[in-house]
LOTOR-926972 format. One record per residue (C-alpha): x, y negated, z negated. Coordinates in steps of 0.001 Angstrom, whole numbers, plus 500000, padded with zeros to 6 digits. Each point is the difference from the previous one (the first is absolute). Layout:
% residues N
REC       px       py       pz
REC        X        Y        Z
...
This chain:
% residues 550
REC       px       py       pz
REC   500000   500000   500000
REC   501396   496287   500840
REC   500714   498168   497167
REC   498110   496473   499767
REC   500827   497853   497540
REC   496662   497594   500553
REC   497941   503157   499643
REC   502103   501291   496498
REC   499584   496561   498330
REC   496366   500487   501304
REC   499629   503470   498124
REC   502082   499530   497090
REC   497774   496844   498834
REC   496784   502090   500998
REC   501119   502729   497490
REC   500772   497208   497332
REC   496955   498462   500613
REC   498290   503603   499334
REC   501395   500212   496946
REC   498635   496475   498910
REC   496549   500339   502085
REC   500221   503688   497464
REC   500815   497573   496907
REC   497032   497660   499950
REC   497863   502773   500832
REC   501157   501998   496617
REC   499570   496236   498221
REC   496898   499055   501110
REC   498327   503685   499172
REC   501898   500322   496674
REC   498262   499945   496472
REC   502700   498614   497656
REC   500824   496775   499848
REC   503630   501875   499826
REC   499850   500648   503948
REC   497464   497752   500939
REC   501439   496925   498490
REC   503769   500480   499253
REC   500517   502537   503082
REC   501564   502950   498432
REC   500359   501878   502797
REC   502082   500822   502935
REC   499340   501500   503514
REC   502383   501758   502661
REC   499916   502116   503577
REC   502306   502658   500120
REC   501006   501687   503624
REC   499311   504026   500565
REC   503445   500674   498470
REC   499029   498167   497096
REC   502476   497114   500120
REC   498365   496342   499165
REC   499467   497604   502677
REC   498042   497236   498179
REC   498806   498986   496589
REC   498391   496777   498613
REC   501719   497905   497300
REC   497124   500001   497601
REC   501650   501564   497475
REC   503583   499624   500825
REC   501195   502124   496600
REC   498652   503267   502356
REC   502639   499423   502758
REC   502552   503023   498866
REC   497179   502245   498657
REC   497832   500058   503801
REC   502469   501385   502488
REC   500393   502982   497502
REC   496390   501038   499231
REC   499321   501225   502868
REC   502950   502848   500212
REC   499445   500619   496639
REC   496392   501196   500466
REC   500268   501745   503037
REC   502431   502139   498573
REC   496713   501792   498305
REC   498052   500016   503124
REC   500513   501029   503543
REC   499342   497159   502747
REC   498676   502618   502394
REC   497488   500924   498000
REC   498964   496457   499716
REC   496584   498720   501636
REC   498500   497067   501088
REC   497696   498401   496505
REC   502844   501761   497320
REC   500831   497426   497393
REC   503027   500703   497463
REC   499350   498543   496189
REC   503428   500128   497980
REC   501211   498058   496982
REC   502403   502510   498234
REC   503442   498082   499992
REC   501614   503380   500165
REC   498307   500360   503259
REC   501560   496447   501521
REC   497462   498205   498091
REC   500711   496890   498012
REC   498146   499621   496107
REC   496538   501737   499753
REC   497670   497070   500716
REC   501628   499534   503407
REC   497913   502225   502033
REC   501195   500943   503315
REC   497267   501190   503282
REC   501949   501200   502532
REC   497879   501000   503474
REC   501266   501178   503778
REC   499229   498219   502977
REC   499304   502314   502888
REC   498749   498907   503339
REC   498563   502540   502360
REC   501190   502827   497791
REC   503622   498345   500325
REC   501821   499559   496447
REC   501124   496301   500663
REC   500976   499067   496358
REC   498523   498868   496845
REC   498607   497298   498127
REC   500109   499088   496196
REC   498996   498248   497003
REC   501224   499296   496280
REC   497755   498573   497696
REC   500330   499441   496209
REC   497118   501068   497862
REC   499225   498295   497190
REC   499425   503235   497913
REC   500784   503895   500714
REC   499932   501109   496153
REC   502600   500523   497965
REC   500966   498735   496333
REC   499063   496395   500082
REC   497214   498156   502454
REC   502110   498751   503409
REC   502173   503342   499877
REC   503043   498394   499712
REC   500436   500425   495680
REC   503415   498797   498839
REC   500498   502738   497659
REC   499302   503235   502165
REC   503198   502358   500234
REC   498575   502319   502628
REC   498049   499549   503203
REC   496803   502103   498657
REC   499275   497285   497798
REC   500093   497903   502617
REC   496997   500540   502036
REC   498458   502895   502574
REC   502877   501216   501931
REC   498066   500312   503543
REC   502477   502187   502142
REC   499852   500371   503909
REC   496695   500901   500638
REC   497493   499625   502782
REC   497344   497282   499054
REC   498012   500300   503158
REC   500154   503782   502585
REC   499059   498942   503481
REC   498275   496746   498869
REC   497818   501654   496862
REC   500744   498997   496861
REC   501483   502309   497861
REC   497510   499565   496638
REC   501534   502101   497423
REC   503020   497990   500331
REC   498495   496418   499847
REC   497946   501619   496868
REC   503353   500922   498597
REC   501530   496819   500112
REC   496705   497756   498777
REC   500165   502576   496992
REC   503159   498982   499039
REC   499894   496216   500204
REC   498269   497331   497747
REC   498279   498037   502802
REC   498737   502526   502534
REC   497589   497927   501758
REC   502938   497403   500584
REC   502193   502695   500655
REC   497704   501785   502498
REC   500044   496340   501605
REC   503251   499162   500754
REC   501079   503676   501117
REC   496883   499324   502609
REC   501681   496671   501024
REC   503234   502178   500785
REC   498282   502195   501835
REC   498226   497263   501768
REC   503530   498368   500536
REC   501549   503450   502069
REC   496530   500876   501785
REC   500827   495967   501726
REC   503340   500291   500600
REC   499861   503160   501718
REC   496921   498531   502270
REC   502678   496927   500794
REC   503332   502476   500549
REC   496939   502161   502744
REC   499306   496582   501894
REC   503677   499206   500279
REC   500002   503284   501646
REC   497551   499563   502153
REC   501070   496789   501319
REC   503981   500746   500298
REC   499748   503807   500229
REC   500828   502902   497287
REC   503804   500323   500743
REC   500666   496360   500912
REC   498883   498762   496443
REC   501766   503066   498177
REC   503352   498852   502213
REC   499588   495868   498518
REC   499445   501506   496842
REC   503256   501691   499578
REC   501758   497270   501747
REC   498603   497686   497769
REC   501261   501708   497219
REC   503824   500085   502114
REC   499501   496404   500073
REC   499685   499541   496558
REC   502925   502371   499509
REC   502191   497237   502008
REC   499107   496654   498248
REC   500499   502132   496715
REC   503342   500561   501233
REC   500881   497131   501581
REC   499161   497961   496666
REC   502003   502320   497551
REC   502924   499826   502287
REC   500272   495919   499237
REC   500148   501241   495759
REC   504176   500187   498984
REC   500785   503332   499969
REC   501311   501633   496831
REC   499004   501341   496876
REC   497029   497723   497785
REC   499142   501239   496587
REC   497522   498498   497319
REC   498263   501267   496805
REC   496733   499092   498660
REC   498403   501240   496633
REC   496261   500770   499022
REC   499246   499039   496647
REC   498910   503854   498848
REC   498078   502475   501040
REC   496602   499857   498051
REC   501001   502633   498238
REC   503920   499056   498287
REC   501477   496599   499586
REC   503097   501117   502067
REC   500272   498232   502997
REC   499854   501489   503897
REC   502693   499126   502358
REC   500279   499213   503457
REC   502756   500372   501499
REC   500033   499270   503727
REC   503765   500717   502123
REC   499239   498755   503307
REC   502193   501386   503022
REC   499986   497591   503171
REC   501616   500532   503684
REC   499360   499029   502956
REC   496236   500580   500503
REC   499721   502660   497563
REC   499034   499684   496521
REC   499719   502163   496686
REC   498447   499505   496566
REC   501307   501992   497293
REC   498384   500328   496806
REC   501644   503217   498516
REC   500952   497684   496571
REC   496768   499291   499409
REC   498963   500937   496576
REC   498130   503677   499750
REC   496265   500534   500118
REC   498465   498496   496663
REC   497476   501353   497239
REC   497532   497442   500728
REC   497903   498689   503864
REC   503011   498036   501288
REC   501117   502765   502084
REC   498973   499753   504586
REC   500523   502539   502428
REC   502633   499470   502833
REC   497016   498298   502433
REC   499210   498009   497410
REC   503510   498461   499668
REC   500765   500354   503570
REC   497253   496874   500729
REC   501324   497588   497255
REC   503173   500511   501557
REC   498914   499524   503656
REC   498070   497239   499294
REC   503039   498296   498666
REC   501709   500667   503146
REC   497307   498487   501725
REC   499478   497043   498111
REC   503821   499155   500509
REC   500737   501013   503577
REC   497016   498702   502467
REC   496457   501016   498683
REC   498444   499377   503298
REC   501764   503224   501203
REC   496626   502069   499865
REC   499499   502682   497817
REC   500665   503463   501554
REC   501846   503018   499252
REC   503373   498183   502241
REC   500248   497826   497630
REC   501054   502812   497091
REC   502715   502174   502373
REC   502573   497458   499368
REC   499805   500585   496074
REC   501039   503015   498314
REC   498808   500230   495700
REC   501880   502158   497801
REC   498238   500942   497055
REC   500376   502926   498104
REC   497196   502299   498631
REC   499575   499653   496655
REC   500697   495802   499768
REC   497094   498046   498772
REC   499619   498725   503448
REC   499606   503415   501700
REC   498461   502372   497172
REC   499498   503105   499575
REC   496181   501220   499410
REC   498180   499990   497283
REC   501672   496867   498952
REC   497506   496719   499803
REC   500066   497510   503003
REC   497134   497043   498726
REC   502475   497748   499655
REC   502079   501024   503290
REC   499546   496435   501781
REC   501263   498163   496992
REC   503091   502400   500144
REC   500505   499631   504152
REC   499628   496722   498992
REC   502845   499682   498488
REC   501837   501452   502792
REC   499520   496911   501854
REC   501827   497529   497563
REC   502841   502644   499797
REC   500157   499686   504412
REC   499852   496110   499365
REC   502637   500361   497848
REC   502490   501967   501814
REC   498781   498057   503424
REC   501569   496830   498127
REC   503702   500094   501554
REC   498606   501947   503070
REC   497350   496980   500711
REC   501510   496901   498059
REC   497507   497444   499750
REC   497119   501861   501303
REC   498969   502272   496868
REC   497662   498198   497990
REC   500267   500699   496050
REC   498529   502309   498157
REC   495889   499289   499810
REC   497484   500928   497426
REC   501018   503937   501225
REC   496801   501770   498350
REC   496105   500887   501698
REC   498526   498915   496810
REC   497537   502883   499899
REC   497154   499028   497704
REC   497157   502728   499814
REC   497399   500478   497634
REC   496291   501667   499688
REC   497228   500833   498094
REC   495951   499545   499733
REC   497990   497805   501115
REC   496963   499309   497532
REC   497507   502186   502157
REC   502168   502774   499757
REC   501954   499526   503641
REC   503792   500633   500204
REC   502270   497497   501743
REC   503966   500116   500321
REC   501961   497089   500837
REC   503753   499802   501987
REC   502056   497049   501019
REC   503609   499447   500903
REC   500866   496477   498887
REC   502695   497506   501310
REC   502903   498065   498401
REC   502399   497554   500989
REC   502367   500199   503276
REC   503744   499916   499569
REC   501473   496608   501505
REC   501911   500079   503108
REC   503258   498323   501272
REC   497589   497064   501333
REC   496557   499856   498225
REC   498078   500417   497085
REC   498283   504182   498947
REC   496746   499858   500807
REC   497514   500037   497168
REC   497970   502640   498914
REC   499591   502535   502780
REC   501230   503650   500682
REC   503539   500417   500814
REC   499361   503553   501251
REC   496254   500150   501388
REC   498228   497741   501954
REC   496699   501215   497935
REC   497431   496728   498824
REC   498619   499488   496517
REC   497176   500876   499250
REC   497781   496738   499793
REC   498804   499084   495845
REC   496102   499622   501591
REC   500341   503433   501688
REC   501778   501655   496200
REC   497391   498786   498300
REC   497129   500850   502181
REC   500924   503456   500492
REC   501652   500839   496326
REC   498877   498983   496630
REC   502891   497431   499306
REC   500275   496431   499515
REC   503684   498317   501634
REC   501154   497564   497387
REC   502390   498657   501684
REC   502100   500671   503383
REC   502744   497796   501344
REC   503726   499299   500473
REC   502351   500843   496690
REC   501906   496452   499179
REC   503845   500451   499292
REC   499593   503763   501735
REC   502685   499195   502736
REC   503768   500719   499909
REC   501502   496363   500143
REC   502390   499268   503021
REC   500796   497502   502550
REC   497168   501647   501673
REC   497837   501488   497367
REC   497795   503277   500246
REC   496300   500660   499924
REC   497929   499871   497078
REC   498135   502978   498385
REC   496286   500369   499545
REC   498035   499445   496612
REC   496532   502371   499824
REC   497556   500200   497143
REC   497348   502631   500062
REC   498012   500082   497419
REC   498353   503204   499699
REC   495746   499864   499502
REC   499404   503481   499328
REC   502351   502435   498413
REC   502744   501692   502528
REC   503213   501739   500441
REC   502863   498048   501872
REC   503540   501126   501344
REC   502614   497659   501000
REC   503050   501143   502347
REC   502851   497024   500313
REC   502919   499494   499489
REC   502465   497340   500058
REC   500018   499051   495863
REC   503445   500907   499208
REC   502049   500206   503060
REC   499056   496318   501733
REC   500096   499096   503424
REC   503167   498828   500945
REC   501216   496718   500999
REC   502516   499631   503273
REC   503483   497755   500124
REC   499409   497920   496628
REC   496129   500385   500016
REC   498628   500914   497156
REC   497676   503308   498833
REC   496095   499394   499666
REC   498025   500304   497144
REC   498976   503988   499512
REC   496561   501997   500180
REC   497596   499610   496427
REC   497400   501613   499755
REC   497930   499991   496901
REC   496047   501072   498750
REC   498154   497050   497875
REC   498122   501482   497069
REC   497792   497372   497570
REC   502311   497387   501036
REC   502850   502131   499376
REC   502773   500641   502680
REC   501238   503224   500266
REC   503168   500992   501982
REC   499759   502602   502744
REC   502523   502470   501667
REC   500010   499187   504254
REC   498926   503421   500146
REC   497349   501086   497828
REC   496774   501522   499314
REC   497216   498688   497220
REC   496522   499035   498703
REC   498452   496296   499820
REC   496590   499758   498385
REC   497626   497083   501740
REC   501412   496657   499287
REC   503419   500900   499985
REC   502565   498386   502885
REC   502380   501653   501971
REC   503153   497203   500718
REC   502172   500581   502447
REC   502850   497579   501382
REC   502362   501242   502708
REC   503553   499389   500884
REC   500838   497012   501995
REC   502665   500384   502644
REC   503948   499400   499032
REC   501670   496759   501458
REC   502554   498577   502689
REC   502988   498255   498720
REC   500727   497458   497600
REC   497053   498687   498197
REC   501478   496530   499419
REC   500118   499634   503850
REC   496577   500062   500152
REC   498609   497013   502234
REC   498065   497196   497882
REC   497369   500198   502118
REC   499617   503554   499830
REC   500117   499630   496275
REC   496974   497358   500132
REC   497589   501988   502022
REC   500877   502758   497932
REC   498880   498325   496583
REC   497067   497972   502061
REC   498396   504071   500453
REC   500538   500592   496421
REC   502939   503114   501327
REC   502303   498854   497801
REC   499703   498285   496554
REC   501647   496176   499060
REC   502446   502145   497421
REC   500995   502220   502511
REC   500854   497385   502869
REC   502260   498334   497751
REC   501671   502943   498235
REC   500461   501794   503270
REC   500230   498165   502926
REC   501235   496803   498432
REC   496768   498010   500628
REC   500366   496482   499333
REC   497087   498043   499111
């Protein structure tokens, strides 16, 4: 076939705009405000051999995990004996999952009996069981108290619902009806992008789209290349710490050795500390897309996202580490862990990149769950990630208050309270959060919910001991503090926890702001101004820190 390269950039931004066209299809039809609203989810087409060739950037934390699902669940069925209306349901990170609530539909895409490839969806339920409302507890030391472990089974034979199975699942959930609602928007999500991948075929012919498809993914392959070749080669290493592990006050290391030539690159984590007691423990996908998305963010992230943009890399992690664990071990808090794996790229990337690797930001999801009654007797579960504060850059401020991992929204304070018995006391920036510098990070978040019925509440964070780091004289930020409000009284709380409030008790929570860019004291007055004109920064600290005169 002759290559075209007006018809590839034709197909490869028909097959991204699938996966976006299959993204507001699984929002709009979703029940919880957790996909609806804040767009937990992430979508992907997959070629017959099962290699990626496009996913959206919904939720950009999935990048590593995708290309790897598929393989992984294949390997426990045949694709010959695959029909047209099969759908996959998996969650099991042992099975190339992620953590339990991220449930995974997987279906084929045949045309005219033809196996042309496949087309996906990850969405993250805001309850599958477990220990604590949300699923993601911050005490659990093993995956079965984690949730229903759903391994690679057929949700839908030939188009016909598989009951028993959906019946299993609802069982084992708090909010079936919600449940039963959102896995219907995934289905509904597959069911439209395999209609969209048949009238692509149609129009350019079955072969012809299967060709731009893997050349796509070639293409991809090149920029990826061609932008790693421009890093210094050499060897890069940096350690990061998590606080604990939910379960022991020792901390968790990262420690990242980072291998560069030419237009090859490799990750090694082998010194990373061993798989912990408690949930801060992620599968090898799960670390994989932390670190990927790192690579993204710092060579060109309009390279789009296919399988060519991963052969470049090579990741070293041996079984056993607390970013590649071994089963039964707990994975709820596995994205605060892979997490952490970015900061520890950042940090090696310093002398590989100089000037170009922001400091370290607020580093932690923030998972806040909770659940309980409602006063007729209905059962709700909450789950949010929550943002922080951006570290600085060589030339500009951290942003304030957003995600330095996922590109997931909050979830509005009219939409919390409509849907969940809670009143929001208060929601805004955190004053004096950032990490002081010439160019000074993001602030953290401040959120008050004050509970209105009794309920059980989790928190997974992390960032309290071990701060985010400042970059050539910039200073760290203020750390994570989290804390439950009982008769006025304030009451400390781990970052990764598990506990009771009883109806007019408040759940505080203040995330880490992002760490600075050089010297504080060169700090431009006007910079200074606007800063204390927003209320960011505080009279006392303008003058102690960056020399503010009056």
């Amino acid at each position: 076939m002759k290559y075209d390269p007006v018809k590839l950039e034709i197909l490869k931004n028909s097959f991204i705009g699938i996966t976006e066209e299959m993204g507001i299809a699984l929002k709009k039809s979703s029940y919880s405000p957790n996909i609806k609203t804040r767009e937990d989810h992430t979508c992907s087409i997959f070629n017959n051999e099962m290699q990626m060739v496009a996913q959206t950037a919904h939720q950009i934390g999935h990048l590593g995990a995708f290309p790897n699902i598929i393989k992984q669940t294949m390997k426990e069925h045949r694709v010959e004996d695959l029909k047209p209306g099969d759908m996959i349901i998996v969650n099991d990170p042992y099975r190339g999952g992620t953590h339990l609530p991220d449930i995974i539909v997987i279906s084929p895409v045949f045309y005219e009996s033809r196996l042309w490839g496949f087309v996906a969806n990850l969405a993250h339920h805001s309850d599958v069981g477990g220990i604590a409302p949300g699923s993601v507890p911050g005490n659990s030391t093993e995956i079965f108290q984690e949730g229903i472990r759903i391994p690679s089974v057929m949700l839908f034979k030939e188009g016909k619902l598989q009951e028993d199975i959906m019946k299993m699942i609802l069982a084992n959930v708090r909010t079936p009806e919600e449940r039963k609602g959102d896995l219907n928007a995934q289905v509904a999500a597959n069911q439209l992008g395999i209609r969209r991948i048949r009238e692509l075929i149609r129009r350019y012919g079955f072969d012809e789209v299967l060709y731009y498809a893997n050349e796509s993914i070639r293409y991809a392959e090149r920029r990826m290349r061609a932008e790693i070749e421009k890093l210094l080669d050499g060897v890069y290493e940096g350690i990061d710490y998590m606080d604990d592990d939910g379960i022991t006050d020792e901390p968790v290391k990262i420690a990242m050795r980072i291998h560069k030539k030419g237009s090859d690159i490799e990750f090694d984590l082998s010194d990373t500390s061993a798989q912990r007691a408690g949930p801060t423990n992620c599968t090898f996908y799960m670390a994989l897309s932390l670190i990927m998305y790192t690579v993204r963010c710092l060579t060109d992230p309009d390279i789009h996202q296919s399988e060519g943009c991963y052969r470049p890399t090579r990741t070293i992690i041996p079984e056993g580490k607390a970013l590649n664990c071994r089963f039964p071990a707990a994975v709820a808090g596995g994205w605060e862990i892979s997490r952490r794996g970015i900061d520890s790229v950042c940090r090696a990337f310093l002398k590989a990149m100089p000037g170009k690797v922001p400091a370290g930001s607020n580093g932690a999801m923030n998972q806040i769950t909770f659940g309980g009654l409602f006063p007729d007797g209905r059962r709700f579960a909450y789950y949010e990630t929550n943002g922080g504060g951006f570290g600085a850059r060589s030339d500009k401020d951290g942003m304030d208050g957003v995600h330095s991992v996922s590109n997931t929204k909050n979830t509005p304070i009219e939409e919390l309270e409509l849907n969940y018995p809670i009143f929001i006391r208060r929601y805004g920036l955190r004053e004096n959060s950032e990490g002081a510098g010439k160019f000074r990070g993001g602030l953290g978040i401040v959120r008050e919910f004050e509970f209105l019925t009794d309920a059980t509440f989790a928190t997974m964070s992390d960032r309290q001991k071990f701060r985010p780091w400042g970059v050539d004289g910039g200073e760290e930020a203020l750390g994570t503090d989290f804390a439950l409000i009982t008769g006025g009284k304030r009451k400390p709380l781990l970052t990764k926890s598990t506990g009771r409030a009883r109806k007019g008790d408040v759940l505080s929570i203040r995330t880490a702001g992002g760490g600075g860019y050089g010297n504080p004291k060169e700090r431009s007055p006007e910079a200074i101004r606007k800063d204390l004109e927003d209320g960011k920064i505080s009279l006392k600290r303008a003058r102690e820190v960056y020399g503010w005169k009056d």
